[in-house]
VEXVOLUM-485429 format. One record per residue (C-alpha): residue number from 1; residue in one letter; x, y, z. Coordinates in nm, 2 decimals. Each point is the difference from the previous one (the first is absolute). Last residue first. Layout:
residues N
<atom volo="NUM" vexlum="a" x="X" y="Y" z="Z"/>
...
end
This chain:
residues 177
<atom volo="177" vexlum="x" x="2.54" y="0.24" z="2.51"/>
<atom volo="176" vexlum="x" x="-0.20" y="-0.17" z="0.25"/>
<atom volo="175" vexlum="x" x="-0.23" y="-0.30" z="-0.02"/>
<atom volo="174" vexlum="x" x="-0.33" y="-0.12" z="-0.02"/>
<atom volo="173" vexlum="x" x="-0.12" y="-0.37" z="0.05"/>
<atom volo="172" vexlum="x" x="-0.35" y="-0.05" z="-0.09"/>
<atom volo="171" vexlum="x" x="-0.04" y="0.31" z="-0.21"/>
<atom volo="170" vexlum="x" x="-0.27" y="-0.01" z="0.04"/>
<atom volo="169" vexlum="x" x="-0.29" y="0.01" z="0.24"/>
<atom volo="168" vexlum="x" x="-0.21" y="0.32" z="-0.11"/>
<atom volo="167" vexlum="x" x="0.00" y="0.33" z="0.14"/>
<atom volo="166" vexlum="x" x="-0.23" y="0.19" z="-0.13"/>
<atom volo="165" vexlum="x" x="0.03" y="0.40" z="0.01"/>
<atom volo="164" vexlum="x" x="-0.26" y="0.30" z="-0.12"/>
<atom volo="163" vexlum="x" x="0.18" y="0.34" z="0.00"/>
<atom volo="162" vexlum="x" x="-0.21" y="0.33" z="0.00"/>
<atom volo="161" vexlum="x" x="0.11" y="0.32" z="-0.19"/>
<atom volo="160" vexlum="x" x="-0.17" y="0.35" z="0.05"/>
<atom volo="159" vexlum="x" x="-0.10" y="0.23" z="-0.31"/>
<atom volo="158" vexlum="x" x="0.01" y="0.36" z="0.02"/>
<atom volo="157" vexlum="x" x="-0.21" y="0.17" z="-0.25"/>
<atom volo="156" vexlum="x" x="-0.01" y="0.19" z="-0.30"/>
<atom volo="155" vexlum="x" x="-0.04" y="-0.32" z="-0.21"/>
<atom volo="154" vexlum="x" x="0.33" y="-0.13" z="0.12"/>
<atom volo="153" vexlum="x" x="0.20" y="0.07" z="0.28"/>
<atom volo="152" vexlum="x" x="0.18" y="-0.21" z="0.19"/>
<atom volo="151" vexlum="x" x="0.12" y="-0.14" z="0.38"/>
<atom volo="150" vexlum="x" x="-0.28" y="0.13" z="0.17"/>
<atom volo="149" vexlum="x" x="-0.05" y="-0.24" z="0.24"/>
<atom volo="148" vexlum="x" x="0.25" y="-0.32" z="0.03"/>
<atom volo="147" vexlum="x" x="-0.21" y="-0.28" z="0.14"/>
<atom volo="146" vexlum="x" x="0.14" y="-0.32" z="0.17"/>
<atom volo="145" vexlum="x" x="-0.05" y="-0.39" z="0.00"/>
<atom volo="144" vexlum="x" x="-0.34" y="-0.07" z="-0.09"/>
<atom volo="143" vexlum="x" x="-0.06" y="-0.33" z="0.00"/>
<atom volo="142" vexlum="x" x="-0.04" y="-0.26" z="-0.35"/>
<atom volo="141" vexlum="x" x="-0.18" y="-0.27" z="0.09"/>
<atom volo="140" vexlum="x" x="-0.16" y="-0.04" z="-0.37"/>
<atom volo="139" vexlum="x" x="-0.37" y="0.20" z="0.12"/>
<atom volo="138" vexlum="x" x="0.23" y="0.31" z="0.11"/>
<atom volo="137" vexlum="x" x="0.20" y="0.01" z="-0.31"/>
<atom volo="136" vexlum="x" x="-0.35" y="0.02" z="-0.17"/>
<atom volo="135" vexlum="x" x="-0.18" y="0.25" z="0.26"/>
<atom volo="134" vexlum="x" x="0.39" y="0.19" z="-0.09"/>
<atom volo="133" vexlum="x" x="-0.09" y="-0.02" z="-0.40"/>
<atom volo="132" vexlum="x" x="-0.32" y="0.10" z="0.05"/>
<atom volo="131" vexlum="x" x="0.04" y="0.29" z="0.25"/>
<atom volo="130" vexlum="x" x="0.28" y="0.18" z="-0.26"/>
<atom volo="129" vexlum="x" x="-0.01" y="0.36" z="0.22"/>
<atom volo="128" vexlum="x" x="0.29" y="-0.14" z="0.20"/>
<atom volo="127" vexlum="x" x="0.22" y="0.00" z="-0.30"/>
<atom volo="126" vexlum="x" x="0.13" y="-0.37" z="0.00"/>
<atom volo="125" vexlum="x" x="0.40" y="-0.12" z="0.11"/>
<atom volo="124" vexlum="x" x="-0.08" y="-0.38" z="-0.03"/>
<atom volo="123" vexlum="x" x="0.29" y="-0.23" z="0.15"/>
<atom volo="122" vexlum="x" x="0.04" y="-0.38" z="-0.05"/>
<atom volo="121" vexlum="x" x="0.21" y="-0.14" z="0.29"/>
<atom volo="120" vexlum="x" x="0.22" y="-0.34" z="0.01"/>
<atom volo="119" vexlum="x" x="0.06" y="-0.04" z="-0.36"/>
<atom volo="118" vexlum="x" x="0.24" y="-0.25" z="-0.11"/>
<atom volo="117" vexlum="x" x="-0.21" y="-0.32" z="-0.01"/>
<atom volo="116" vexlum="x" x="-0.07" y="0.00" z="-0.33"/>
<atom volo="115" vexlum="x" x="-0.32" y="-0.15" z="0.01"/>
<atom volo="114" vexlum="x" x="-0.09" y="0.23" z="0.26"/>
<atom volo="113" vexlum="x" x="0.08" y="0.27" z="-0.18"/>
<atom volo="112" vexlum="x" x="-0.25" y="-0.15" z="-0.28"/>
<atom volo="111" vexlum="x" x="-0.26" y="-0.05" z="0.22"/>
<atom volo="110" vexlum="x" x="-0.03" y="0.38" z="0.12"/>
<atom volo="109" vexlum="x" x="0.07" y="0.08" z="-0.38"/>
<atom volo="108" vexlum="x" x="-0.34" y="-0.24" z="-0.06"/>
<atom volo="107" vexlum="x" x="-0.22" y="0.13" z="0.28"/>
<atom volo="106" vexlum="x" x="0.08" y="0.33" z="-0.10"/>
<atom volo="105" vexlum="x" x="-0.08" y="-0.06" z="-0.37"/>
<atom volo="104" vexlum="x" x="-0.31" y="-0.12" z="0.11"/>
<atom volo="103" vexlum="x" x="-0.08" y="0.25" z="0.26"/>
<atom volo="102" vexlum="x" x="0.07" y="0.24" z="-0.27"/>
<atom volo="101" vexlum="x" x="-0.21" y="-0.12" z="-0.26"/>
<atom volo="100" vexlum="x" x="-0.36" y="-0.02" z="0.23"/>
<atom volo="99" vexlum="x" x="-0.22" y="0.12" z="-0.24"/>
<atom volo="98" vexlum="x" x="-0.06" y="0.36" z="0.16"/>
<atom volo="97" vexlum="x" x="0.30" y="0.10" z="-0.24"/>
<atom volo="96" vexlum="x" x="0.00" y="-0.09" z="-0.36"/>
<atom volo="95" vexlum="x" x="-0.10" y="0.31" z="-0.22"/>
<atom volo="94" vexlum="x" x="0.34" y="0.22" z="0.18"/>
<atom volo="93" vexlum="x" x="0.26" y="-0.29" z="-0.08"/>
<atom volo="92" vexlum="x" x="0.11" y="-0.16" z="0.33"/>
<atom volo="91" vexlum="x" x="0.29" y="0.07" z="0.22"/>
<atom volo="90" vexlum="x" x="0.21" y="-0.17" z="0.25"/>
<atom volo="89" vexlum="x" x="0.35" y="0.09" z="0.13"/>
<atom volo="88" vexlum="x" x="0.22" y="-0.11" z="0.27"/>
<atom volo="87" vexlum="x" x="0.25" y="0.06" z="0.20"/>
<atom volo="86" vexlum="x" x="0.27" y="-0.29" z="0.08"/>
<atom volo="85" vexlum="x" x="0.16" y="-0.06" z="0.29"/>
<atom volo="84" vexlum="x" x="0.25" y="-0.33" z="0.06"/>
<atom volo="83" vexlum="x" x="0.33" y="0.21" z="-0.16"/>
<atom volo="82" vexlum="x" x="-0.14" y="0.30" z="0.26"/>
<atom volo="81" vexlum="x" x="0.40" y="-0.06" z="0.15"/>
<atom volo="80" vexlum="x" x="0.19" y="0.05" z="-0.32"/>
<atom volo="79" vexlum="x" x="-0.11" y="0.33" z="-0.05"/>
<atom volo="78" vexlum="x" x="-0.22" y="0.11" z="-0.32"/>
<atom volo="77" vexlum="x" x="-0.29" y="0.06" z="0.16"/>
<atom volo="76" vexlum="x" x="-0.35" y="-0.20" z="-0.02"/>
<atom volo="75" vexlum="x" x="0.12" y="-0.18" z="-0.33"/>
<atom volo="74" vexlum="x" x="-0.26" y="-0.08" z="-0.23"/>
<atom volo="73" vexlum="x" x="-0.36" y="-0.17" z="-0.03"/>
<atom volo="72" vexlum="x" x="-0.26" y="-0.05" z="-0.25"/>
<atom volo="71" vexlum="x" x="-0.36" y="0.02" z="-0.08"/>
<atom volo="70" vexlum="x" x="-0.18" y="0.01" z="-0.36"/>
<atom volo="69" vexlum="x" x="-0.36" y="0.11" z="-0.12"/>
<atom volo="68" vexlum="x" x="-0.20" y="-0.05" z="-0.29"/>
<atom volo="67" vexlum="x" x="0.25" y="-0.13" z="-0.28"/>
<atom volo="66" vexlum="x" x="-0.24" y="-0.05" z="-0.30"/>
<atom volo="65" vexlum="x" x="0.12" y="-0.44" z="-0.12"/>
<atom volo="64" vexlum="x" x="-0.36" y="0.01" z="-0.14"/>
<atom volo="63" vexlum="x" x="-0.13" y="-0.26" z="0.29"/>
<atom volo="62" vexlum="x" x="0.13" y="0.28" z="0.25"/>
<atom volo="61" vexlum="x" x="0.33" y="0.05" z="0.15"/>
<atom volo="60" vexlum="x" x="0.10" y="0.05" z="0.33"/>
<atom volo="59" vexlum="x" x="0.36" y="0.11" z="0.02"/>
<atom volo="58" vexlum="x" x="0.31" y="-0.14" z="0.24"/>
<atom volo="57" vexlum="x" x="0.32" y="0.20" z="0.01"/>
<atom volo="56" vexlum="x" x="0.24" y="-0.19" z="0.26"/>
<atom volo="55" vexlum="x" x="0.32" y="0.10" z="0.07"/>
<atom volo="54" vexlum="x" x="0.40" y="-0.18" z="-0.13"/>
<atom volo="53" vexlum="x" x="0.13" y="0.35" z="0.06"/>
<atom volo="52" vexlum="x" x="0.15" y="0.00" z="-0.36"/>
<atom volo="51" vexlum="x" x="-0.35" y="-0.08" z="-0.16"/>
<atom volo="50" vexlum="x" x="-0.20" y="0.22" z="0.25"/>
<atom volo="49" vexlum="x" x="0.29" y="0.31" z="-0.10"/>
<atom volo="48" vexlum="x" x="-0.05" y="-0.10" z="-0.35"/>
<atom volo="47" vexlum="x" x="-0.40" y="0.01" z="0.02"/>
<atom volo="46" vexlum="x" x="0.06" y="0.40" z="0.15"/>
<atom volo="45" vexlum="x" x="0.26" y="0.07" z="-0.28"/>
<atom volo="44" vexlum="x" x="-0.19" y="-0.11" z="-0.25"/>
<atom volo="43" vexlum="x" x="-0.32" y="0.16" z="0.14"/>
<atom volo="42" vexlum="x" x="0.14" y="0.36" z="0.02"/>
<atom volo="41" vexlum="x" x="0.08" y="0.01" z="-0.37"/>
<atom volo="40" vexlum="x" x="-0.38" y="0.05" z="-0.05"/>
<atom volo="39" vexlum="x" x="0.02" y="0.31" z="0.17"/>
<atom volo="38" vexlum="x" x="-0.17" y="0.05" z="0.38"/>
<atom volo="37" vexlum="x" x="-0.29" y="0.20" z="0.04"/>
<atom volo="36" vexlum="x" x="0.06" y="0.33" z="0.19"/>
<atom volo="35" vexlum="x" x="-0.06" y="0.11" z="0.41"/>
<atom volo="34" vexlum="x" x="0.12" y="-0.32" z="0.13"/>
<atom volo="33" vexlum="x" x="-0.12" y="-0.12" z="0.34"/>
<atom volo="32" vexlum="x" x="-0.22" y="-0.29" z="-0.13"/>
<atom volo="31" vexlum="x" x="-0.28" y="-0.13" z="0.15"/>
<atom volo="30" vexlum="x" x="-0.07" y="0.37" z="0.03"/>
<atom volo="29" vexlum="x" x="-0.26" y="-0.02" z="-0.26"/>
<atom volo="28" vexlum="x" x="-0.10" y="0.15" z="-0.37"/>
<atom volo="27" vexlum="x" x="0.24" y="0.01" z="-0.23"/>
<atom volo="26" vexlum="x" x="0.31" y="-0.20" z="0.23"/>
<atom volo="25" vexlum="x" x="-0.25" y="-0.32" z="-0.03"/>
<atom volo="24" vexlum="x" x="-0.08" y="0.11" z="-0.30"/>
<atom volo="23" vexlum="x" x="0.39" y="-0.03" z="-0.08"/>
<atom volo="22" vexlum="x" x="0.07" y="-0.33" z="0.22"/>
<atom volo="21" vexlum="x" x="-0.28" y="-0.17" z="-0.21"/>
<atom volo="20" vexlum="x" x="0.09" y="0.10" z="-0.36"/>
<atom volo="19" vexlum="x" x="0.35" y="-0.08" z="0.12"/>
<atom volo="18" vexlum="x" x="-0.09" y="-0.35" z="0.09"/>
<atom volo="17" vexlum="x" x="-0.16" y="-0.07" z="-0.36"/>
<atom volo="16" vexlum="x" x="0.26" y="0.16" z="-0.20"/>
<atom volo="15" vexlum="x" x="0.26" y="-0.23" z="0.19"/>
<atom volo="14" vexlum="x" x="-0.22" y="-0.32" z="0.00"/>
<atom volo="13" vexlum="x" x="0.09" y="-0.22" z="-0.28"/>
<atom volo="12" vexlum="x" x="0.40" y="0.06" z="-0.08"/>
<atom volo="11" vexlum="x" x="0.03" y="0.13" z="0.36"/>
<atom volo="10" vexlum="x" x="-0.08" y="-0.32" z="0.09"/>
<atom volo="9" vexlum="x" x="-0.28" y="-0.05" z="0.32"/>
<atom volo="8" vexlum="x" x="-0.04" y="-0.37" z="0.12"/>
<atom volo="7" vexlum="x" x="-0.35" y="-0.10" z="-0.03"/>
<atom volo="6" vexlum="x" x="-0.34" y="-0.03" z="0.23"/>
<atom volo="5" vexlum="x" x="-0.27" y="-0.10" z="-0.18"/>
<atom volo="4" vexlum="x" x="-0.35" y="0.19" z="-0.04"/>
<atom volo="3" vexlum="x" x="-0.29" y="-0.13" z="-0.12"/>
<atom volo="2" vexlum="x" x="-0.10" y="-0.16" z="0.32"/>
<atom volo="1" vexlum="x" x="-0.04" y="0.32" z="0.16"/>
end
């Protein structure tokens, strides 16, 4: 893994990149709960929604500058009161996983909201059928924290929804409102 750097995502660099991955993702998996890939147009305003919420979007790239996998985080729910809960995302292009990319990127957007010292829990809402990425959230400390079963339906089935929680330290001195 040495040829790979980890790099601040643009949309200028790594929108087509990102949507290639979300939309095989949404192909062929139930990483994703949407039934059709997303437009192209989709990506602007998903970076400008990262840019305006001041949220990470961190990308592995190799030694060719090839985007292989990205992880990021967003608003939990929109009330005021979640403002130190963030739910998270990580994904890896379909020829790169088994290589250990997303416990990398993990490892990195778990340091990052530590750096910033305004995220007190990073949530992971995973389809319960998705064994690797749970064994991974499992390996980083992350605990199970609830299950919602049969909350979709994709692929002519029901799919049930786990959520994976770590509370970290920060923010050192929270506060209301």
């Amino acid at each position: 893994m040495n040829d790979l750097h980890l790099v601040p995502c643009t949309p200028e660099r790594h929108a087509g990149a990102i949507l290639d991955i979300f939309n095989h993702a949404i192909a062929t998996s139930t990483a994703l709960y949407d039934y059709h890939p997303r437009p192209p147009e989709q990506m602007a305003a998903w970076f400008a929604s990262k840019h305006t919420g001041n949220l990470p979007v961190l990308g592995l790239e190799d030694a060719a500058g090839t985007l292989q996998g990205f992880a990021s985080y967003g608003p939990f729910r929109p009330q005021p009161a979640y403002k130190y809960t963030m739910e998270h995302s990580v994904y890896v292009h379909h020829t790169q996983r088994g290589r250990g990319l997303g416990r990398q990127l993990m490892h990195a957007l778990i340091d990052e909201a530590r750096k910033r010292g305004n995220v007190h829990a990073l949530v992971g809402a995973i389809d319960a059928a998705n064994t690797g990425s749970r064994a991974l959230h499992e390996k980083l400390g992350f605990a199970l924290v609830g299950s919602l079963p049969q909350v979709a339906f994709k692929f002519g089935g029901w799919l049930d929804l786990v959520f994976y929680q770590l509370l970290l330290e920060t923010p050192l001195q929270p506060v209301d409102g």
